[in-house]
C-alpha positions in Angstrom: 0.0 0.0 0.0 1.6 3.1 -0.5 1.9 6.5 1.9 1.1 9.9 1.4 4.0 12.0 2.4 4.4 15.9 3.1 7.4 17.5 4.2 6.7 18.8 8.0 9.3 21.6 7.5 7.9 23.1 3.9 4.4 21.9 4.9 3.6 22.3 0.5 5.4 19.4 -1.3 3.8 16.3 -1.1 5.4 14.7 -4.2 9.3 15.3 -4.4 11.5 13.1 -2.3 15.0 11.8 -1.9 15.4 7.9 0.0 19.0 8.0 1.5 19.8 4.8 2.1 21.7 4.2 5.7 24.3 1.7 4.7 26.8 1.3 7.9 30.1 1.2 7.6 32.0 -0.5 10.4 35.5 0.0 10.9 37.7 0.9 14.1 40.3 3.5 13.2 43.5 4.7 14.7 42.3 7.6 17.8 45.5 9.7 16.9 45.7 9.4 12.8 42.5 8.5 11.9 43.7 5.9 9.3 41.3 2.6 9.4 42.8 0.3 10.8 40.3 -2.9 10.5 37.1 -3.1 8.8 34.4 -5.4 10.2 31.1 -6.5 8.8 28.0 -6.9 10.8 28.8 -10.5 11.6 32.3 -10.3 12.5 31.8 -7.3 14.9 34.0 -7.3 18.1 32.5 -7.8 21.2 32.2 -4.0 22.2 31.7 -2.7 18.7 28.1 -2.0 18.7 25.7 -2.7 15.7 24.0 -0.1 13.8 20.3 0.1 14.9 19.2 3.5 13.7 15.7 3.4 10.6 16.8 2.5 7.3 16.6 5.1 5.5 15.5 8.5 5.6 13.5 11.0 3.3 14.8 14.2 2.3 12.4 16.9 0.5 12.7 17.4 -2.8 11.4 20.8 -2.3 13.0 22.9 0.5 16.3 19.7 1.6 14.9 18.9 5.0 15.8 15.5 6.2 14.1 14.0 8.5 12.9 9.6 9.4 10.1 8.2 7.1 7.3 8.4 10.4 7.9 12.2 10.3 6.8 12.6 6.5 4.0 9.9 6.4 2.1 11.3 9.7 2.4 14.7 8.1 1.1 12.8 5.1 -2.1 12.0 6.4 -3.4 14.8 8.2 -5.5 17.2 6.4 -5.5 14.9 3.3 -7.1 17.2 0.5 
């Protein structure tokens, strides 16, 4: 089913978005160089090396470049629906 969306910031565009994809990258890097020192994937994470738990993605308008999480746009979405 789709989902109406409207941009809470704009409050007028209801039709041009940007998905961003949130692709993690995890890696522990050197604190005094900054050069990456190992990268890990999500299975192979060290104990203490927490895992990314954050949404997905998130929508940025198309309109005015607000970026905000998908729950945001679509409850703006549906109130006052024309």
């Amino acid at each position: 089913m789709a989902i109406p969306y409207r941009c809470p910031n704009c409050k007028t565009n209801r039709s041009r978005f940007n998905f961003i994809q949130q692709v993690p990258a995890y890696m522990k890097i050197h604190p005094e160089t900054g050069e990456i020192i190992e990268e890990y994937t999500s299975e192979n994470l060290e104990a203490y090396h927490f895992k990314y738990s954050g949404p997905q993605y998130k929508l940025q308008c198309g309109t005015c470049g607000s970026i905000g999480e998908e729950q945001s746009f679509a409850a703006f979405g549906s109130m006052n629906q024309p």
